[in-house]
N, C-alpha and C positions, 0 to 999 in steps of 0.2 A: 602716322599722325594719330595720336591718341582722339578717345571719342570726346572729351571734353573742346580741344578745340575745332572737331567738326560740330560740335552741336552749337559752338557761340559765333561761328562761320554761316551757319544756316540760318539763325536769328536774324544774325544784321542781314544778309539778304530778304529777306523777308522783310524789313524793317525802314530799313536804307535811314533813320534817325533813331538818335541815340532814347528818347523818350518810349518810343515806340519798339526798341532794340528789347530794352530792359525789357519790358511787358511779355514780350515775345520771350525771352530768356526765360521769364518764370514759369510762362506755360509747360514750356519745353521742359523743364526741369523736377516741375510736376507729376507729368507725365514720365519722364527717368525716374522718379521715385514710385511710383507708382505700378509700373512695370515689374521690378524684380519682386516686388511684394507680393504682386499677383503670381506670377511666375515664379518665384523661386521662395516661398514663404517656408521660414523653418520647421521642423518634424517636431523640436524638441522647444520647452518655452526656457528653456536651461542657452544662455550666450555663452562668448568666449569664455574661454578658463581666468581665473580672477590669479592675481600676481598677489605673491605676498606680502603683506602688509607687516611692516616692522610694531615691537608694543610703542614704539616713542610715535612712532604716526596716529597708534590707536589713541594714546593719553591724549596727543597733540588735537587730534580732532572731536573727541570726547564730547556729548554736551553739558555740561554743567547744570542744565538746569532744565527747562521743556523740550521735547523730543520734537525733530522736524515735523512730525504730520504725513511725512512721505509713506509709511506703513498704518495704517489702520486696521486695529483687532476688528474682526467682526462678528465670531463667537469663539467661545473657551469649551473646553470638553476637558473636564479634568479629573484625576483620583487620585485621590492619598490615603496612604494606609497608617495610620495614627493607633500607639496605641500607647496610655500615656504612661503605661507602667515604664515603659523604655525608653534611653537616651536619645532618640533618633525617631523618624517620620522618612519616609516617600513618598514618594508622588510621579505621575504620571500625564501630561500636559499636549493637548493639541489645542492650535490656536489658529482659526480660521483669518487671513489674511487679506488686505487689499492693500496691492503694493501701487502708488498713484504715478511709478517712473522704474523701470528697466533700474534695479540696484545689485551691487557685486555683496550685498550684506545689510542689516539693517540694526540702527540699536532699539535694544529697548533694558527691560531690567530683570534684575534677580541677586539677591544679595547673599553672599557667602554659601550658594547652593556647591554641594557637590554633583553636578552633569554628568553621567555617563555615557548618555545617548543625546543627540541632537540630530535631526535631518528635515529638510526641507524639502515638500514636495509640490511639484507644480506641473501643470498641464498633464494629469497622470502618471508623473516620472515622480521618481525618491531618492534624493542623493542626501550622504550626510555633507555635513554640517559643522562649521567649530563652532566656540565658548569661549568667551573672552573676558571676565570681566573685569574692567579698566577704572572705575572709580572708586573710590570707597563708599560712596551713596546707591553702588548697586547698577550702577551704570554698565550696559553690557553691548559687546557690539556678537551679532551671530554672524560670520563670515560664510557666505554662499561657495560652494570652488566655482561655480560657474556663474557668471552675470544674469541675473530670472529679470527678465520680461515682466511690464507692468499687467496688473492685472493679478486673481486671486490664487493666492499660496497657503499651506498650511505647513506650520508647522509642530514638530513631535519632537517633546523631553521628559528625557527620565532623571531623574536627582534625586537624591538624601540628602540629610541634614541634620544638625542636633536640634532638639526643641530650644529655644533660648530662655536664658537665667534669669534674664534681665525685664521681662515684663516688654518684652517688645517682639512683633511677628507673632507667629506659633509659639508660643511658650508654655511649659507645664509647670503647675504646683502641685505642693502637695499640702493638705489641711486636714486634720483629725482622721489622718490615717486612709486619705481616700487621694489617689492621684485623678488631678483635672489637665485637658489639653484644651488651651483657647486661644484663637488667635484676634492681636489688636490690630485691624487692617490698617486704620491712622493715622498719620497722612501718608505714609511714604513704607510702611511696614507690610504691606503685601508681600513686596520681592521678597523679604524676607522668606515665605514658603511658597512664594505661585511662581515662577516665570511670566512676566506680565508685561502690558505694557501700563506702570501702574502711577496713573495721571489723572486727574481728575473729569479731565473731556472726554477719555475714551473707553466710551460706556458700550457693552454689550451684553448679548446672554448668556449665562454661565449652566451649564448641565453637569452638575457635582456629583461626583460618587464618594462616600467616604467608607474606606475598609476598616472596621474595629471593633473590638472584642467583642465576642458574645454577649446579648445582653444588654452592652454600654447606650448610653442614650447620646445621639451624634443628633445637634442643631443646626440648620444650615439656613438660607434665607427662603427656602420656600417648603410647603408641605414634602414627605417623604413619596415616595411613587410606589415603591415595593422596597421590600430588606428581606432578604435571603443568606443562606450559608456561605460560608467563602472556608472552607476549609475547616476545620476540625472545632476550633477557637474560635474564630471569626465569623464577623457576615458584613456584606456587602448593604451599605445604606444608599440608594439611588434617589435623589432629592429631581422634585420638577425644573423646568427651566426655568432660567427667572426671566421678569422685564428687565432691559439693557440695563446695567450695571455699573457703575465706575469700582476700580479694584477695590478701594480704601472702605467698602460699604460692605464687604463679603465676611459672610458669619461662619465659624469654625469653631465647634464648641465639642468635647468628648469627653464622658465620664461617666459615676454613678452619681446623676444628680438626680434629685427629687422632681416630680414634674406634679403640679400645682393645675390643674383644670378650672378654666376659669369660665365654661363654658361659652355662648359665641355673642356677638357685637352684631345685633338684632340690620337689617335690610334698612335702609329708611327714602328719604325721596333724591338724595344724592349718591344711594351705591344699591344696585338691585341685586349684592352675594352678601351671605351670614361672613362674618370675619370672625372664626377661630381665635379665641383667647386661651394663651396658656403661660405657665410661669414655671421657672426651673433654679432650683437652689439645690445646696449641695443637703445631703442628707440629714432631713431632723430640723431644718429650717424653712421649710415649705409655707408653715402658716403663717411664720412672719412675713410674707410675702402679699396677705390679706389686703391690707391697706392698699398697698399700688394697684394691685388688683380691680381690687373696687374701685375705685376712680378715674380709670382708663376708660369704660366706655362712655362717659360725660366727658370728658375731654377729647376724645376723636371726634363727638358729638360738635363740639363746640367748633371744631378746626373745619368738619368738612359744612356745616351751616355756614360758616364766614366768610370760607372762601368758596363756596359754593361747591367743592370738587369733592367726590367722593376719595377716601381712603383708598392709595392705590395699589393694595398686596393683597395676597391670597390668605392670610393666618398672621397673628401679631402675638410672636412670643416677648414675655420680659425674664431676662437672665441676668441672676445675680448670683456675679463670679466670687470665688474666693479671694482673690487677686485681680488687682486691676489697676493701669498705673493711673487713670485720670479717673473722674468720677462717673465718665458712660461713654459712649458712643455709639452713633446712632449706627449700629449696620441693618441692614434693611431687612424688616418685618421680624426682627430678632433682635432686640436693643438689653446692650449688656453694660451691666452696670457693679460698679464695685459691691461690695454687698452691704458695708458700710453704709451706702448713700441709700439703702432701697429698702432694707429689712427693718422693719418697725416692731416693736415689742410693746408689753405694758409698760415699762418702762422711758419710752423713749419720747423726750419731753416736748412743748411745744414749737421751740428752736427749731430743731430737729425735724417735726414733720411738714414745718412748711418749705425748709429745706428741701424735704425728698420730693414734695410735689412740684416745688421750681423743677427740680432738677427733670422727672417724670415731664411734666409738660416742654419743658425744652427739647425732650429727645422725642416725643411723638413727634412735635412740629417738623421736625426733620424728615417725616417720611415725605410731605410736601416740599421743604424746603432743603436741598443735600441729596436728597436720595433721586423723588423724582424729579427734581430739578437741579442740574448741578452745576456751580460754577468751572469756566472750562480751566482754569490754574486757581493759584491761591492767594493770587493777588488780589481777586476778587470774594476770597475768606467769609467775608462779612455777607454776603450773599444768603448764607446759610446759618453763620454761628449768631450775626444779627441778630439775621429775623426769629431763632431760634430763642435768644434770649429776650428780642422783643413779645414773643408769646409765651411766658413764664406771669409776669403780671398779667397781661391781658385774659389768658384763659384762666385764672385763676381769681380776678376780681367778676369773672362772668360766673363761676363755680363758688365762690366765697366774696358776694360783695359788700361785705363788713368787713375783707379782713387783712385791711391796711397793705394791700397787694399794691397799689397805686404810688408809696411812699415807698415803700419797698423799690420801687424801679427810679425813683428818684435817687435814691442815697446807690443804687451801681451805677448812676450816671455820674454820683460825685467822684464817684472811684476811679472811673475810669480821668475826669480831669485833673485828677494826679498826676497821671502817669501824661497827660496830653499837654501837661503845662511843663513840661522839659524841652527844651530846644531840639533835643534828641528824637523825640514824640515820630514816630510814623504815620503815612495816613491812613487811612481805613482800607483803600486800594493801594499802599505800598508795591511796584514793583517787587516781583521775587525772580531773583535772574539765577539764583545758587538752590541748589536742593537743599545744600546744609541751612539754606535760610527759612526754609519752609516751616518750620515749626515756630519761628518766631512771629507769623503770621498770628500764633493763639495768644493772643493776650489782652489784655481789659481794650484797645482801643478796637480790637475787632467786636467783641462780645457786647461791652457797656457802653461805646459810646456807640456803636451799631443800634444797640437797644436807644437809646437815650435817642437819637436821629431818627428812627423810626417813632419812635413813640409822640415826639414832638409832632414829627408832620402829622400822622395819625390823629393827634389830637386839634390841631389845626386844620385839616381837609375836613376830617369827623368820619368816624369808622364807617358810617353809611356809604361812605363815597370810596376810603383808602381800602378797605378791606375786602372788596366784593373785585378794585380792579388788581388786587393779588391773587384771587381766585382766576382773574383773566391772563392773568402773567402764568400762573402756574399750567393753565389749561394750553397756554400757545407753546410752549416750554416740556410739557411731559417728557420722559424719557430723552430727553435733550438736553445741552450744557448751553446754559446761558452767563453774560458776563454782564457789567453793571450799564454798559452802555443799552445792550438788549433790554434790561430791565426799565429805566429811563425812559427808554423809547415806551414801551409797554405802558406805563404808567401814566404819560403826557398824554397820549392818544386815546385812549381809557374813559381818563376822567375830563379832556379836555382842557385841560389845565397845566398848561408850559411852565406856570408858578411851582408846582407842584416837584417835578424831575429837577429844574433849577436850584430849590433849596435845596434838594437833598446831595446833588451834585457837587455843591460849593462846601457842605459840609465830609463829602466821601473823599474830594482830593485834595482837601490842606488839612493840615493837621494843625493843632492849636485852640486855643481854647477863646471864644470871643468873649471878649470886658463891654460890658455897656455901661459906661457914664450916665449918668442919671440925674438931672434938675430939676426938681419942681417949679415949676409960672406960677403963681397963682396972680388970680386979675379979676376984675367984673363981668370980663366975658367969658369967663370960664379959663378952668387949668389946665395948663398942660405940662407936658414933660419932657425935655429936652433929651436928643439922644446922644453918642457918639459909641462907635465902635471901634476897638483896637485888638490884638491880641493881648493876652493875658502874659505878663513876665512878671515874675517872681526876684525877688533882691539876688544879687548873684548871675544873673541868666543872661547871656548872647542871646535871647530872643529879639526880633527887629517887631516892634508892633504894631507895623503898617501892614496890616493885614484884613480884609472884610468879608462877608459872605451875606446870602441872602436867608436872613433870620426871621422866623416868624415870633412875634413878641407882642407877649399880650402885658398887659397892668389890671393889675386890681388897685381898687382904691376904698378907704373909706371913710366919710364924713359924717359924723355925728350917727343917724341911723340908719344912712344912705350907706348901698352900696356898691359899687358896678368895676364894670370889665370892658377894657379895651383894648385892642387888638390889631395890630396892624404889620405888614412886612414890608422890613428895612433892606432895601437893595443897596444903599448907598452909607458913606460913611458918619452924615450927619441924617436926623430924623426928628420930627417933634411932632407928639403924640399926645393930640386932645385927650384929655380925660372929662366926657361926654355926659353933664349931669353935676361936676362937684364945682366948685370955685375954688376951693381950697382944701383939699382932704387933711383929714388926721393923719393918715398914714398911707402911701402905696408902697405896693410891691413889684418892682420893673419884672419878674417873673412868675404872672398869676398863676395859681397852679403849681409848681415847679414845672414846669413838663419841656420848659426851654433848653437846649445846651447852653449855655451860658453862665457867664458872673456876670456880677452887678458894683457898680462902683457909685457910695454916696457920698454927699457932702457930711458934715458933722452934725446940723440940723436933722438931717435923713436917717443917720442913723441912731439919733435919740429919738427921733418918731418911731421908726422899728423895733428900739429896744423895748418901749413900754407897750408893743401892742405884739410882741413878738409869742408871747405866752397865748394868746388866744388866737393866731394864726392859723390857718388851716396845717396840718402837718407837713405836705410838702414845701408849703411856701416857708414854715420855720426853717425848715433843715435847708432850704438854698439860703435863707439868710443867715446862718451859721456857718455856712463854707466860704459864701462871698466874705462874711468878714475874716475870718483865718484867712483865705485867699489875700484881704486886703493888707492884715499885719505882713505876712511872709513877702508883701509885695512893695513893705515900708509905705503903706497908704493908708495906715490905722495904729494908731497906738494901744500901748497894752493895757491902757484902762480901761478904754474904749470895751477891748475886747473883753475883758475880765466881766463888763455888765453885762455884755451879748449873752455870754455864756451860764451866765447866771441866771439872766431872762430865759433860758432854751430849757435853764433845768427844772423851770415851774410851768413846763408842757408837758400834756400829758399821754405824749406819742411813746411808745419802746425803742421807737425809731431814732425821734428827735432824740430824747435821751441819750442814748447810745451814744449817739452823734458828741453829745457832751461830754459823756464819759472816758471819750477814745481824745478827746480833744484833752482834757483832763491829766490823763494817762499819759498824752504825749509830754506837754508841759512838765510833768512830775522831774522829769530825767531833766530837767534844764534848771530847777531850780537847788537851791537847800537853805540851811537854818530857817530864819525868820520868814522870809521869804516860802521856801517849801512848806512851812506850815502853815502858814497864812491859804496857800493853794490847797491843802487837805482840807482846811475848816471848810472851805468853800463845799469840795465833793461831798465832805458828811453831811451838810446840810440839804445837798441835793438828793442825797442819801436817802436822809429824814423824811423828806418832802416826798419823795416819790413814793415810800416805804407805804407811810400814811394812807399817801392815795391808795395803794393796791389791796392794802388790807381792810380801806374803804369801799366806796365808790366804785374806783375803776380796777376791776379782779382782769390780771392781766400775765398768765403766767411765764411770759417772754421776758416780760419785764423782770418780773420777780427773779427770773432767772441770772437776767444778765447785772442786777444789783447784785447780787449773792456773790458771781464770781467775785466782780468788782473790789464787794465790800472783804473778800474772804484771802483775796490773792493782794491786791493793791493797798486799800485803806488800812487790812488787818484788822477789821472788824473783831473782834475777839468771841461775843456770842455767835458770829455768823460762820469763822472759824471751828468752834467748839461743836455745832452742830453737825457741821458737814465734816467734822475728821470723825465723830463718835457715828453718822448711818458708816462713811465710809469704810470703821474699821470694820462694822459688822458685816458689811457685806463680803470682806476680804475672809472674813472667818469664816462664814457663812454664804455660797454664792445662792444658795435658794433660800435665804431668809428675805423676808418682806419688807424693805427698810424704804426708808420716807426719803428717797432719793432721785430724783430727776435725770435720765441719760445725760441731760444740758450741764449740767452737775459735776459728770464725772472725771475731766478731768481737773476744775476746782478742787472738788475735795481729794481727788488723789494727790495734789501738788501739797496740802495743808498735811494729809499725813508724811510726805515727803519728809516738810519741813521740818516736822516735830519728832519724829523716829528715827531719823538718824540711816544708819546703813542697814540696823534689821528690820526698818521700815520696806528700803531700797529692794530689800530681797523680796519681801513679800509681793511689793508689786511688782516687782519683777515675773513671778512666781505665776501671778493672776494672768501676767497676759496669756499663756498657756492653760491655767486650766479654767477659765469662765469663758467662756465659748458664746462669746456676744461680739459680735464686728465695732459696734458703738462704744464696747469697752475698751476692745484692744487698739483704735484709735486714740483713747484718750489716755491709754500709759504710756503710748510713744510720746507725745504731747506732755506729759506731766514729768516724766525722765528725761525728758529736753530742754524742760523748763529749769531744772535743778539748780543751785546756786552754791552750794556748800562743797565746800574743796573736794572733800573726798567722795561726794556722789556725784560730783562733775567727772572726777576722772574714772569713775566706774560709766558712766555716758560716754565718755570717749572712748573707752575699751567694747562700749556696745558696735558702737561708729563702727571701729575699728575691725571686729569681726564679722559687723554686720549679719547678725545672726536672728535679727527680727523680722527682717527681708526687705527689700530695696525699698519700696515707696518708707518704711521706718526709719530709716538707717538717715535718708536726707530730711525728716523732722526730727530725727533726733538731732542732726546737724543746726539745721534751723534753729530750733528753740534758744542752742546753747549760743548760737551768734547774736542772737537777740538779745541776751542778757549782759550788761555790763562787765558785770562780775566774774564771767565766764568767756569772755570773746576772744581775748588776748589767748590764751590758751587753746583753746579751741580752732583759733586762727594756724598758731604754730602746728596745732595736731593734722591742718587738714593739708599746712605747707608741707607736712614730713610724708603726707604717706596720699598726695594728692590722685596720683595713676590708679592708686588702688581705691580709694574713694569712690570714682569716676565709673569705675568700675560696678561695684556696688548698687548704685543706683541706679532708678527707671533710666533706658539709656534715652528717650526721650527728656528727660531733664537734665542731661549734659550742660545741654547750651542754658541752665537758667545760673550754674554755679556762680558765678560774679554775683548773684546778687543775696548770696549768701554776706556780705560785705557790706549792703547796704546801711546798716548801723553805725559803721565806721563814720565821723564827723573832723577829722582832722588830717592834716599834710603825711603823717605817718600812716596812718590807715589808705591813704590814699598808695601811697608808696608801695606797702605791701600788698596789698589787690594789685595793680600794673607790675612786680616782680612774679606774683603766681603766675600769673595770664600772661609772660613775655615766656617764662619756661615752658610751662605746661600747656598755653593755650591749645595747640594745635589735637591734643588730645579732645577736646570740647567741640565737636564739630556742630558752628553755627553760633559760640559765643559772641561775637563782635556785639552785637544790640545789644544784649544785656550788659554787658561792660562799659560798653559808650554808655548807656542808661545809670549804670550804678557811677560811675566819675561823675558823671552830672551831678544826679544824688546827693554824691563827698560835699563836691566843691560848692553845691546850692545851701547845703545844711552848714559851711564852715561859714557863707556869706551873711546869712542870716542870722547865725549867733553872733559875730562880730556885732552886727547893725540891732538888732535888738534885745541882745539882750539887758542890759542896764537896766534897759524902758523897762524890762518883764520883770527885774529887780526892784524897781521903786512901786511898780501899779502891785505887786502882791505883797508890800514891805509894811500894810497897814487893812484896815476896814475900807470894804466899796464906797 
């Protein structure tokens, strides 16, 4: 008799009932487990031999997308020998391990690594190991030969690799004769040179060594420890350990760059260590570095007073790469930035540097937010790129509070309800179930309306309150991944305020844009204003508008020379909103401030009260009533005359902003109309032209403005002296790259497109010529930009043959793409050029903006353009990995843009056929 059924023989005796049988059972059984473990506990933490696994079981069980959890890194010990004169890198990898269950193998990642060596060691024993990898996103399974016991393992890999071409991973360039190796960790580009488990929840410490040329200067994310010989050529750079890490944050920087001492970021009452400041550019441009410089320790200044938490690295380098596919990323204590977006000159206009300081304040915010706080996937995105881009105005209206920072974060809130008002629109916390989806994470709704929802609550709690319990969040949170619900939490219990987690909740997981209906009462006992809420749809759009959220929404109002502000939150779909003080105002604004997500929807009354009071507006309040009305035309809830006085009214303000706003509105229009009608639409812009011209060389000395009238007037209207000026500095300076010409960086690719247009092909060569020998990043941005712009047959097809060889280097190659899809004139052709040689296109480019090509198409407005986008993307798509959203997004796009010419145009026919 076997002992199972003597031991369930002994139970029930024991027992004599079934209730009490069981119980007895489990003792028993306890006890037999318990036994041989005692007694017979294994020598080795190595189980049975593991059975081989076929590749179709490996594909078949694959993850797709986040890794179980079942493995957890717990430190990285790594070295790679880099050296960028050569094809190729190695490296050398041990990964401390906690396995949470007995597994015959485990995935994690590494993308296109050549593995030589693998083995896994555990409980003092070293067995090898295979190498699998099963996806094309770098998915990788390590196959154990024996089953390993839960509990900690380490494991050990050797691999090479090629540096990659493409601006992704480890990749080398090369620029005025000096070879750089940098790596963009990003979201998902670690595996490309670490063996990792490379996700954004699984943070550890990293002990980097990097072997490389004598001499070369090697960046890593924390101070150097010691560097010594390695060999005849070589030395060995040994960097400190860092605080835990997520992969996508890890800095890998090697060459001869210049290194910039910026001495150190003084002790204050929230960090008791000096923080090392330094900067690295590649040779000869160090001082352009000056500017960022300077102004980085007023801005940590500003981050750790607000949220009370000291700056949490040991040294804060800023590196501005040769090459670089996006304009920065925050990797920790070492933020590398294109060189383009960071290097300022005498030359480089006002545009331009408030640009770099958005850009500069956004990636320190990240050492709080991203680095030492990280969301644990990327569904939670906005966690970091949010708040990142919610602290671009904020620290920058603390550091410059004149200088229209506050509108500025208005108009990328309008940006983002562009893209938020498509049916297609994701939510801010999107589900990511695919890797290949994970880059679709970055875009305006994570970024601007992150910002835009941030900014709003902020502005309705009041920084006194929001800002000090982000200091609390970040402080519970250090070196840890948190997701939106932890935050939430954090937030509500904070500040005491359940209101508070609620709005921002309703706005993180529905996507869409909310319409507030808007009436004026007026009466003897005072006014009020009626509310309703819907989603916003556009003429054309499947959107269902039964949709609500809880919105904080204030009014301003104003009566004769009364003026006031009210404020209240709308949980529900109907609202009415005393205005406290007027009877009947002259004019309100349903979004005081701008600082709302929303639109606004008036009667006809409403919006001739706005139009005549719309020039004296505060600047954010004009620019929301400029979008709510475009909002309204596109949404056939405003007609075109309507709109033509809005526009008119917007253009006698006297923001750079608002303007703008007009101008692009303007601009848009142009392509819709001609004869009588287009011209009627220019008299309009030259007058705003005029208008604004006046002021600036009055009054209001504004040289953003000035700026952005000049392209305007020099590329669009055809201004003829404003033409004439900027082709005559331009040609001088082509002649001339050190002559002193009256030219604005903001300028430069205006006046290069006007010599374009007027020279012909040996125009073509000379700036061709320039992007090679003027050796300014600001310039050679603006001739891919101006050569993409091109219009004239035979310089269009000298543009394609650039495409074609792609000989500018990848981030160029897809603005030269861009520009020419943008143009009428040029699309058709351009189209076909990129159907004939799409794989190799594809290629070409940052392999990060694969998945944006559909929206290369966006221009397209008709059934055949629709046609051909859906035949590229049935062939080719699978090449694109992670297209699907942008193509769903650009169809929208088509068939939104076919809807609305149908339905309005006529109307846009008769309102510009005459005088306002």
């Amino acid at each position: 008799m076997g002992f199972m059924p003597i031991l369930m023989r002994y139970a029930w005796g024991q027992s004599k009932t079934r209730k009490r049988f069981m119980r007895y059972l489990a003792a028993a059984l306890t006890l037999l487990m318990a036994l041989p473990l005692a007694a017979c506990a294994p020598d080795s933490a190595f189980g049975p031999a593991v059975r081989e696994v076929s590749p179709q079981q490996l594909q078949a069980a694959a993850p797709a997308g986040r890794l179980s959890g079942v493995a957890q890194p717990v430190a990285y010990r790594a070295e790679l020998t880099i050296d960028p004169r050569q094809p190729r890198f190695s490296g050398h990898v041990e990964i401390d391990i906690n396995l949470e269950t007995s597994a015959p193998g485990l995935w994690m990642h590494g993308d296109d690594l050549n593995v030589t060596s693998v083995a896994v060691t555990a409980g003092g024993e070293t067995r090898e190991a295979s190498w699998t990898e099963v996806d094309p996103t770098g998915v990788v399974w390590v196959g154990f030969p024996n089953r390993v016991h839960a509990g900690g393992i380490t494991l050990t890999i050797d691999y090479d690799t090629a540096f990659d071409v493409n601006l992704a991973g480890l990749f080398r360039v090369e620029e005025q004769g000096e070879a750089y190796a940098l790596a963009k960790s990003e979201s998902i580009q670690a595996r490309r040179f670490l063996p990792s488990f490379d996700e954004p929840g699984f943070k550890a410490p990293f002990d980097m060594t990097f072997i490389v040329p004598a001499g070369m200067v090697a960046i890593g994310n924390t101070p150097i420890s010691r560097r010594e010989p390695a060999g005849s050529a070589y030395e060995r750079v040994t960097f400190l350990r860092t605080r835990p890490l997520s992969t996508y944050l890890l800095s890998v920087a090697v060459g001869n760059f210049e290194r910039v001492d910026a001495g150190i970021i003084p002790p204050n009452e929230w960090r008791d260590w000096p923080v090392p400041l330094t900067g690295y550019t590649r040779q000869g441009k160090g001082e352009d570095l000056t500017t960022a410089l300077f102004i980085t320790p007023a801005m940590v200044e500003f981050f750790e007073t607000s949220l009370r938490q000291p700056y949490p690295y040991d040294k804060l380098d800023i590196v501005a790469a040769p090459q670089w596919p996006s304009g920065a990323t925050e990797l920790a204590a070492a933020i590398t930035y294109r060189e383009s977006r960071i290097l300022a000159n005498s030359k480089s206009g006002a545009q331009f540097l408030r640009s770099l300081k958005g850009i500069h304040a956004h990636e320190l915010s990240h050492m709080w937010f991203g680095d030492l706080v990280t969301p644990p996937w990327w569904n939670d995105l906005w966690l970091k790129e949010g708040f990142a881009s919610w602290a671009e105005p904020a620290v920058l209206s603390y550091l410059e509070p004149d200088g229209g920072h506050e509108v500025m974060a208005v108009a990328d809130a309008i940006a983002a309800m562009r893209l938020d008002s498509l049916a297609s629109a994701r939510t801010m916390n999107e589900p990511v179930d695919r890797n290949a989806d994970i880059r679709n994470a970055y875009d305006s709704i994570t970024y601007n309306k992150g910002l835009a929802v941030l900014n709003m609550v902020d502005q309705w709690f009041g920084p006194e309150v929001f800002r000090p319990a982000l200091g609390d969040y970040v402080a519970a949170y250090a070196d840890k991944a948190a997701d939106s619900a932890d935050f939430f939490k954090v937030i509500g219990e904070v500040t005491h305020n359940p209101d508070l987690g609620k709005s921002l909740s309703s706005f993180v997981t529905q996507s869409g844009v909310p319409l507030l209906e808007a009436n004026l009462q007026c009466a003897e006992s005072g006014a009020k204003v009626s509310l309703k809420q819907s989603r916003y749809r556009p003429l054309g759009s499947s959107i269902d508008p039964a949709r609500s959220w809880i919105i904080p929404v204030c009014i301003s109002w104003r009566e004769g020379d009364n003026t006031g502000r009210t404020c209240s939150l709308m949980s529900s779909e109907r609202a009415v909103v005393a205005l406290d003080g007027s009877f009947c105002p002259d004019v309100y604004h349903p979004n005081a401030g701008g600082t709302g997500y929303y639109r606004f929807a008036l009667g006809d009354e409403g919006w001739a009260r706005m139009i005549r009071a719309l020039p004296h507006l505060d600047a954010s309040e004009a620019l929301t009533a400029i979008d709510s009305g475009l909002a309204a035309f596109s949404a056939g809830n405003l007609d075109a005359a309507t709109l033509r006085k809005l526009l008119a009214a917007g253009a006698q303000h006297d923001s750079a902003v608002v303007a703008g706003a007009v101008i692009d509105a303007y601009s848009g229009l142009m392509g819709r109309l001609d004869g009588v009608a287009a011209a009627t639409l220019r008299a309009d812009a030259l007058a705003m032209s005029d208008l604004l011209r006046a002021r600036v060389s009055g009054e209001m000395k504004n040289a953003e403005l000035e700026a952005t009238l000049d392209a305007f007037d020099a590329t669009v209207l055809k201004r003829e002296e404003i033409r004439a000026r900027l082709g005559r500095e331009m040609r001088a300076l082509l002649a001339d790259p050190s002559s002193d010409v009256d030219l604005s960086g903001d300028l430069y690719a205006a006046a290069l497109s006007v010599v374009l247009e007027e020279g012909g092909m040996s125009a073509y060569d000379r700036v061709l010529a320039a992007y090679t020998s003027i050796d300014d990043p600001a310039f050679g941005q603006a001739v891919a930009a101006a050569l993409g712009s091109v219009k004239d047959p035979d310089q269009a097809a000298r543009t394609r043959a650039l495409i074609a060889s792609a000989e500018l280097g990848p981030r160029e190659t897809f603005t030269l793409a861009g520009g020419q899809m943008a143009n009428a004139e040029t699309r058709d052709a351009m189209w076909a050029a990129l159907s004939e040689n799409f794989p190799a296109f594809l290629k070409a480019i940052p392999t990060q903006w694969q998945r944006t090509t559909p929206r290369l198409a966006a221009r397209f407005c008709d059934e055949d353009g629709l046609d051909r986008l859906n035949a590229l993307f049935a062939e080719y798509g699978s090449l694109a990995e992670g297209h699907e959203r942008a193509l769903a997004e650009t169809r929208e796009a088509i068939t939104l843009c076919m809807a609305q010419r149908d339905a309005t145009q006529a109307d846009l026919e008769a309102a510009f056929g005459g005088a306002p």
